[in-house]
Every structure is written in structure tokens, then in C-alpha cells.
DSSP file (Angstrom, degrees, kcal/mol; ACC not computed):
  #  RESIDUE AA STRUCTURE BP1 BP2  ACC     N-H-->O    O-->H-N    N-H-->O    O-->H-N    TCO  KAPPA ALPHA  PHI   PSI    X-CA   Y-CA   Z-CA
    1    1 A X              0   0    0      0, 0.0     2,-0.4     0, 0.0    37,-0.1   0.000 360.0 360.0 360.0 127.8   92.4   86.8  124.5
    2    2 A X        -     0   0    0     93,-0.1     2,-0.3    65,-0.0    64,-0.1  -0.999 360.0-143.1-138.6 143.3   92.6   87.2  120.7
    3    3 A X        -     0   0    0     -2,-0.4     2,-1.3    93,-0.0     3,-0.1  -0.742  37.6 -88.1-116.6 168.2   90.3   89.8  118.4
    4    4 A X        -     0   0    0     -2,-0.3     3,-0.3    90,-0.2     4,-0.2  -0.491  69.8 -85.8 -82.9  63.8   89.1   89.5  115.6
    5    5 A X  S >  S-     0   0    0     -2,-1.3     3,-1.3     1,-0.2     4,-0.4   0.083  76.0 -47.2  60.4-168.3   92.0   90.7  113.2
    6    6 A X  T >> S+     0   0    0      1,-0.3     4,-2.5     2,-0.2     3,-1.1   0.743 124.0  82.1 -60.3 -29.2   92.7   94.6  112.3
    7    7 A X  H 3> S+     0   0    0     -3,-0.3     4,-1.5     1,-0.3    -1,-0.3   0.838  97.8  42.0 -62.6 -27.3   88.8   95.1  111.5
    8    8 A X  H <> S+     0   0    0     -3,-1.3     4,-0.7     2,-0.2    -1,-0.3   0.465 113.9  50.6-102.4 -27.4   88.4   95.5  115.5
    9    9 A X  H <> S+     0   0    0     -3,-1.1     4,-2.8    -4,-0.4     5,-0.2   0.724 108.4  49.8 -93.2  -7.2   91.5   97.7  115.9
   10   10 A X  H >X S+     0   0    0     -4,-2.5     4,-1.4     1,-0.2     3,-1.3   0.903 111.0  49.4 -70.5 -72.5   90.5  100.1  113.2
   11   11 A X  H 3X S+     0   0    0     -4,-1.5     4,-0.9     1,-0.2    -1,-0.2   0.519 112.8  56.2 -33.7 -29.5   86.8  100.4  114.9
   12   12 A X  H >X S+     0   0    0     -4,-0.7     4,-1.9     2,-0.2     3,-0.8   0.967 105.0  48.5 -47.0 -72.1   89.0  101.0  118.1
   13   13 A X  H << S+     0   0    0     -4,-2.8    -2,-0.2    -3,-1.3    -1,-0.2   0.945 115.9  39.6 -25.9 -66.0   90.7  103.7  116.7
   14   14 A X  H 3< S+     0   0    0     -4,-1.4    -1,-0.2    -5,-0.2    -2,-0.2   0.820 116.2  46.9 -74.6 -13.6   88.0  105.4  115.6
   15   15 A X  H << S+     0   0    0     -4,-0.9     2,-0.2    -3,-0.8    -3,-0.2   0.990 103.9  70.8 -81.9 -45.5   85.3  104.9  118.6
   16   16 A X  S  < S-     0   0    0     -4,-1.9     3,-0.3     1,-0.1    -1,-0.1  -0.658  94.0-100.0 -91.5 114.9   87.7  105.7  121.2
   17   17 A X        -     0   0    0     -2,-0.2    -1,-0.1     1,-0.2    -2,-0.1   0.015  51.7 -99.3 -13.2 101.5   89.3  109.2  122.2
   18   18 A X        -     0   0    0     -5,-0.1     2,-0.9     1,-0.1    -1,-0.2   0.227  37.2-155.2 -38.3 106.7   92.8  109.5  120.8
   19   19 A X        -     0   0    0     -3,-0.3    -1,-0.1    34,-0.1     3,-0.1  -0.848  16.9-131.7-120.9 130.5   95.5  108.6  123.6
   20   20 A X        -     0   0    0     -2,-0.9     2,-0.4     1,-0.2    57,-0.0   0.508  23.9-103.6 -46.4-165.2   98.6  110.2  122.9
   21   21 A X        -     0   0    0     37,-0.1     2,-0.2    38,-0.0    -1,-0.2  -0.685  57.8 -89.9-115.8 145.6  101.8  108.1  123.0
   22   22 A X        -     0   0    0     35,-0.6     4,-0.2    -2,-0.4     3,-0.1  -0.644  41.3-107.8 -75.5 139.7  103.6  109.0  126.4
   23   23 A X    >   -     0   0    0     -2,-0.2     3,-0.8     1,-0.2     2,-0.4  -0.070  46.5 -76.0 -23.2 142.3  106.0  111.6  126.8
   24   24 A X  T 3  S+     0   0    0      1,-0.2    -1,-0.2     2,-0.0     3,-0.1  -0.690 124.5  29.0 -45.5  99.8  109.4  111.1  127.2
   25   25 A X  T 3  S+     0   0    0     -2,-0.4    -1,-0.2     1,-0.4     2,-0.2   0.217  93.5 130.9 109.6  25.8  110.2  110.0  131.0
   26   26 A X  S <  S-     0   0    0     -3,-0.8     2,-0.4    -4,-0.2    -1,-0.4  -0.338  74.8 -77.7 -78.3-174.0  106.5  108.2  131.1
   27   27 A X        -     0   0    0     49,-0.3    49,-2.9    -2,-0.2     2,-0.3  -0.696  50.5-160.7 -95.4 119.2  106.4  104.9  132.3
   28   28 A X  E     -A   75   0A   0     -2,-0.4     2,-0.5    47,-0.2    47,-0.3  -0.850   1.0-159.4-120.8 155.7  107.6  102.2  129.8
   29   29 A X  E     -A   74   0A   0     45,-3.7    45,-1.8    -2,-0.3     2,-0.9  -0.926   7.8-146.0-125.0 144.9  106.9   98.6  130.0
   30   30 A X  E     -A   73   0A   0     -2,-0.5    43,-0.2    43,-0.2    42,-0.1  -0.715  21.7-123.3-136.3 149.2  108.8   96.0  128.4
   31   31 A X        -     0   0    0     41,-2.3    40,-2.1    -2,-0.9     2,-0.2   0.036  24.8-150.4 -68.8 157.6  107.0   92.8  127.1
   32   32 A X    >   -     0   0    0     38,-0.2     3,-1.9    39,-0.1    -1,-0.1  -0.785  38.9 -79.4-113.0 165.8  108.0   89.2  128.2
   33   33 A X  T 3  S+     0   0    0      1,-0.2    -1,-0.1    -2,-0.2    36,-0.0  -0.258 119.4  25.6 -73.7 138.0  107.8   86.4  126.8
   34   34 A X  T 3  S+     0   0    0      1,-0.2     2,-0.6    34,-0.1    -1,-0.2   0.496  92.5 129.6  93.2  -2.9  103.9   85.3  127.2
   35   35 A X    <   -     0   0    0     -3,-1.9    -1,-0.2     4,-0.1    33,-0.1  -0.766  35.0-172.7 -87.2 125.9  102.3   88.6  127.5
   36   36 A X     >  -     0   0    0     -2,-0.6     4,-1.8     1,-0.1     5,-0.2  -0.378  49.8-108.3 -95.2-163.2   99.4   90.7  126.1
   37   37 A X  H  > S+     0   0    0     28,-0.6     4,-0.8     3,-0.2    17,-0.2   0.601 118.5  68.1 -96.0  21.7   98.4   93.8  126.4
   38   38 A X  H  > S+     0   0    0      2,-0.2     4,-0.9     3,-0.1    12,-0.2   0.927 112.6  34.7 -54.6 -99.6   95.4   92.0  128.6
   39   39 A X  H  > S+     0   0    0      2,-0.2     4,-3.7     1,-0.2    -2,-0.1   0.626 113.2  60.3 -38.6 -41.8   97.9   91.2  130.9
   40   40 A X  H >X>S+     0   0    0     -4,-1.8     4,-2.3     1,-0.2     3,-0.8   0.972 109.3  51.7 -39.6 -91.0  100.2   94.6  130.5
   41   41 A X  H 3X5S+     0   0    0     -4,-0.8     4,-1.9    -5,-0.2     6,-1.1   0.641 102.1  50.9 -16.1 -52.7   97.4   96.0  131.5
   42   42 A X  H 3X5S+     0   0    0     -4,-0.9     4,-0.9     4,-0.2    -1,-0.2   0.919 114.7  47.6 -62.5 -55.1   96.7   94.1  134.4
   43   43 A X  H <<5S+     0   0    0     -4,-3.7    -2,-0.2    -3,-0.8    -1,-0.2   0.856 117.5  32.2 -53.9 -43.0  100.1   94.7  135.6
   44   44 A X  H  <5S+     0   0    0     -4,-2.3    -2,-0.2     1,-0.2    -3,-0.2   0.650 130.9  22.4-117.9   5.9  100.6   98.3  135.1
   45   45 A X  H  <<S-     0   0    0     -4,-1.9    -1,-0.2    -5,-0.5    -3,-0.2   0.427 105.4-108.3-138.0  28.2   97.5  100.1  135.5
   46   46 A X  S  < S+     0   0    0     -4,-0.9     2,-0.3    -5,-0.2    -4,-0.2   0.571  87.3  80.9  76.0  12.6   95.5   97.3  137.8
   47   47 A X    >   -     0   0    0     -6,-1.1     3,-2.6     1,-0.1     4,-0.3  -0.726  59.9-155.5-151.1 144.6   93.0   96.3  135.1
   48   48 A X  G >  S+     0   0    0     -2,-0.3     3,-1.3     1,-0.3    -6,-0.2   0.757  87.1  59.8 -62.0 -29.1   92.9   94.4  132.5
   49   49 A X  G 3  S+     0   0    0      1,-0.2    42,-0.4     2,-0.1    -1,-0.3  -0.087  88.6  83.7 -81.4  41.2   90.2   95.8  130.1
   50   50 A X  G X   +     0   0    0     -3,-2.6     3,-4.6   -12,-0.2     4,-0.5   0.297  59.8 107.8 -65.2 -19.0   92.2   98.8  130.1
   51   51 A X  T <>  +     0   0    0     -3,-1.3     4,-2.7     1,-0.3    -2,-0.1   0.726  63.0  59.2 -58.4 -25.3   94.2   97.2  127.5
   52   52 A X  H 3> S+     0   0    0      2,-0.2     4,-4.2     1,-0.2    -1,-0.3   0.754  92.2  75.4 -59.6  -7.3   93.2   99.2  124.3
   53   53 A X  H <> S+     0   0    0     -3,-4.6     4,-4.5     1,-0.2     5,-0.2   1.000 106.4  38.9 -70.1 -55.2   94.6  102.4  126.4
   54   54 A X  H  4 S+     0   0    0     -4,-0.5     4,-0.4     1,-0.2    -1,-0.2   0.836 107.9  56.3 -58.0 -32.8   97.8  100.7  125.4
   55   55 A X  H >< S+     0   0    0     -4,-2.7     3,-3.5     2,-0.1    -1,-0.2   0.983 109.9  45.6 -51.1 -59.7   97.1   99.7  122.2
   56   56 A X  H >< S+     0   0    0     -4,-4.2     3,-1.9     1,-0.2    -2,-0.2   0.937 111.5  57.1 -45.9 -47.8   96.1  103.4  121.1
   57   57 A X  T 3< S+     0   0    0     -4,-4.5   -35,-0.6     1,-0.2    18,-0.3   0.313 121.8  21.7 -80.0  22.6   99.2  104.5  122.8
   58   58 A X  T X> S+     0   0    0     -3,-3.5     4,-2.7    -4,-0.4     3,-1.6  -0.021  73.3 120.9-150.3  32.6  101.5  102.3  120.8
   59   59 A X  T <4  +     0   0    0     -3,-1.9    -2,-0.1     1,-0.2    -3,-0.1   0.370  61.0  82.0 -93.6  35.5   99.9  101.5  117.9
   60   60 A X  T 34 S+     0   0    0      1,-0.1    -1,-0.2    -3,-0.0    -3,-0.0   0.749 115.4  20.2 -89.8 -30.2  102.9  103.1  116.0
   61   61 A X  T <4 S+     0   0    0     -3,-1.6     2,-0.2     2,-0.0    -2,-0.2   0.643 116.3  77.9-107.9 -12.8  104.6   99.8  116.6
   62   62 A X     <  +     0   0    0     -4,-2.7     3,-0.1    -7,-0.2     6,-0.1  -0.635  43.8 168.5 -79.8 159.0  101.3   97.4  117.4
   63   63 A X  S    S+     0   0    0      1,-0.4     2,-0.3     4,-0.4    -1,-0.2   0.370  77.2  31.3-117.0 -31.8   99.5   96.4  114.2
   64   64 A X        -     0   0    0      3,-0.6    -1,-0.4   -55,-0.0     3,-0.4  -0.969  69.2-149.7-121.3 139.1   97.4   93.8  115.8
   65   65 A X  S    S+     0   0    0     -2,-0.3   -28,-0.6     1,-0.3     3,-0.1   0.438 106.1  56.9 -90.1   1.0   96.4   94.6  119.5
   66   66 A X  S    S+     0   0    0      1,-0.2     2,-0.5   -30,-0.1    -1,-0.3   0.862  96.0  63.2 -87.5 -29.3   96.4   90.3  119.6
   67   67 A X        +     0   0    0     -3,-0.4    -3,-0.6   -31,-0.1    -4,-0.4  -0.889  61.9 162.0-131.8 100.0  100.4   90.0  118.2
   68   68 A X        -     0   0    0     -2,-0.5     2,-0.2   -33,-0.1   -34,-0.1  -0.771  31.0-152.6-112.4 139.2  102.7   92.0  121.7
   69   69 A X    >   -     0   0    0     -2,-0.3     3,-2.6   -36,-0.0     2,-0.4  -0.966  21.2-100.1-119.5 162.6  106.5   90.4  120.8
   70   70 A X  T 3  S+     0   0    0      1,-0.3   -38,-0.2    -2,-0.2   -39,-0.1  -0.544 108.8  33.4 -84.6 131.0  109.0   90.0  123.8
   71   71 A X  T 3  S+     0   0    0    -40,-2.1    -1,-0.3     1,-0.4   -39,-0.1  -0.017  83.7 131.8 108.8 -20.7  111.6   92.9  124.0
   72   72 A X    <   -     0   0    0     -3,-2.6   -41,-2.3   -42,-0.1     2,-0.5  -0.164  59.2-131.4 -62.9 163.1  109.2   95.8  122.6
   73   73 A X  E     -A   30   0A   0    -43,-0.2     2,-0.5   -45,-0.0   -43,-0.2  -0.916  25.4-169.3-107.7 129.9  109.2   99.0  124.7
   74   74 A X  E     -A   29   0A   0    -45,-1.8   -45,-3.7    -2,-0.5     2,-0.3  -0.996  20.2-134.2-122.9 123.4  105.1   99.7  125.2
   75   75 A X  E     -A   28   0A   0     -2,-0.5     2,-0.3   -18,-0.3   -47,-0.2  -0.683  16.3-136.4 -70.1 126.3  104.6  103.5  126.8
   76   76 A X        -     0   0    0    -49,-2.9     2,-0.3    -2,-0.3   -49,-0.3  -0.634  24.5-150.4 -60.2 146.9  102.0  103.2  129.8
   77   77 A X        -     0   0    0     -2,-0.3     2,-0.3   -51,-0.1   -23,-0.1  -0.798  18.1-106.4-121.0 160.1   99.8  106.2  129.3
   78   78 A X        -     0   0    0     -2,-0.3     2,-1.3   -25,-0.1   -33,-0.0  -0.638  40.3-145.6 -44.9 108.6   98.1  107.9  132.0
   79   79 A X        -     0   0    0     -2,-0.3     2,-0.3     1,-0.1     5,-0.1  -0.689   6.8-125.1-117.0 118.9   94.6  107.0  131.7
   80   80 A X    >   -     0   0    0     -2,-1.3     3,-2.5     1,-0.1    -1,-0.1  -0.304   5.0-140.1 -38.1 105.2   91.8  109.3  132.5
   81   81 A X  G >> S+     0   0    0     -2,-0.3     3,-0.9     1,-0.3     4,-0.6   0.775 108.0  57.7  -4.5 -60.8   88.9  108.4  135.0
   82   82 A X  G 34 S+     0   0    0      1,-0.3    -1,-0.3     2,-0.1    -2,-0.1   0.294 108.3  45.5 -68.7  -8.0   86.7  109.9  132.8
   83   83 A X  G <4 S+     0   0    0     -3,-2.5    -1,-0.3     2,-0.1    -2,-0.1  -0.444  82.7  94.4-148.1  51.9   87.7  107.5  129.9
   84   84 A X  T <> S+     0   0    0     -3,-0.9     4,-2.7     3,-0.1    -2,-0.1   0.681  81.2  54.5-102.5 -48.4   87.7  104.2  131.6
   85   85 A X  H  X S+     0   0    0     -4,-0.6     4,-1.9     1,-0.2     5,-0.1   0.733 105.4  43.0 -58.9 -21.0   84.5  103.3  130.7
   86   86 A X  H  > S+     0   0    0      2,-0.2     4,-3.7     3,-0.2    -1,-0.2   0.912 113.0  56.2 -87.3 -28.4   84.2  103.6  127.5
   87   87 A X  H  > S+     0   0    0      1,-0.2     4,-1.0     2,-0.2     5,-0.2   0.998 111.9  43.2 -64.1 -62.0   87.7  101.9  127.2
   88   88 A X  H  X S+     0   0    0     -4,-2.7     4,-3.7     2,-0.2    -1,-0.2   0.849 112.4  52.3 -30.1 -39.4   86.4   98.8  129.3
   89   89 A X  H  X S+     0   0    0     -4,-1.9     4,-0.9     2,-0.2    -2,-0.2   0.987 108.3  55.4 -67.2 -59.1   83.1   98.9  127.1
   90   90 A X  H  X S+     0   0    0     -4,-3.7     4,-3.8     2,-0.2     3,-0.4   0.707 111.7  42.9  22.7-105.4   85.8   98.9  124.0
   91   91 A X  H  X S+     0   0    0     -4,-1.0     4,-1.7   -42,-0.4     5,-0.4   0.869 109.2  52.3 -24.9 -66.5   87.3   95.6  125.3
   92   92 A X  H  < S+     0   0    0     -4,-3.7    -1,-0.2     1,-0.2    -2,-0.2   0.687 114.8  44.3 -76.8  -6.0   84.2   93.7  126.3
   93   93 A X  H >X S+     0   0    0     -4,-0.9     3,-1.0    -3,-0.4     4,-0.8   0.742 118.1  44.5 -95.0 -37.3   82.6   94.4  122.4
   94   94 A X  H >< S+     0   0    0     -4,-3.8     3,-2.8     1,-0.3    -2,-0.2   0.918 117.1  45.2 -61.4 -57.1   86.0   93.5  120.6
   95   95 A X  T 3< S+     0   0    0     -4,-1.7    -1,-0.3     1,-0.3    -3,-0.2   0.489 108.1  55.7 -65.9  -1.2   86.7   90.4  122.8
   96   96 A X  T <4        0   0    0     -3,-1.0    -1,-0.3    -5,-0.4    -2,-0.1   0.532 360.0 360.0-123.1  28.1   83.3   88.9  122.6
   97   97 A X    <<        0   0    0     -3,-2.8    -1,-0.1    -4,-0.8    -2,-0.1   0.208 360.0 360.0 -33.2 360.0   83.0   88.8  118.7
């Protein structure tokens, strides 16, 4: 999966409900070599177009939600029911640009 440079995370930012960064003693993942946060995703909250949840909640160290490097610490957030859809809908406009 790759988007279409920063213009697609800004529009993220702004469409999508602000999710915090996790708390201290949330759930942290750290990346391996060969992951995105597609797959992050997949692994730690069971789907994969969830992945902007992580972007928002780390985008103090992401700058492009395409470019994860191996050894960052990515906070899982807690992701609302109620804000699943709109994240999936998210995913499926950036990634089919």
C-alpha cells in the first residue's frame, strides 16, 4: 500500500476525528522490518483499514503514513465502534488515488 504523499495525510488529519496518542501503559507496538501500518493494523486491532487510527495516533513521529521504520514504538489506540467507519471509508479514498 503506498499514498499519495503528505497531500493525503493532511486531508486525513483534517476529515477524521482527532485520536489522541495513547496514554501511558496503552498498548505499544514495535515495527519490524517489512511492516506498515496496513499490516500493524491487521495485527493489533484485527483490521487492516484501521490503519489511519494509527497514523493519527502517532503522527508526532510519522510524517508519511507510507514510510513505518523498524524499531519505532507506534501507541495502539483504542478505537471507537462508532469511528470505524469513517476510518475504513478514510483508507479506501486515500489508497485508491
Amino acid at each position: 500500500m503506498r499514498l499519495r504523499g503528505l497531500l493525503g495525510a493532511t486531508a486525513l488529519c483534517t476529515a477524521l476525528p482527532c485520536i489522541a496518542p495513547a496514554e501511558s501503559g496503552a498498548r505499544i507496538h514495535q515495527v519490524r522490518p517489512g511492516e506498515s501500518l496496513w499490516t500493524i493494523a491487521r495485527l493489533t486491532v484485527g483490521d487492516p483499514t484501521l490503519w489511519p487510527a494509527l497514523y493519527l495516533a502517532n503522527r508526532d513521529q510519522i510524517k508519511d503514513p507510507a514510510l513505518v521504520y523498524p524499531g519505532q514504538q507506534l501507541a495502539v489506540p483504542e478505537i471507537d465502534p462508532e469511528e470505524r467507519g469513517s476510518l475504513r471509508r478514510e483508507a479506501e479514498a486515500l489508497t485508491s488515488r
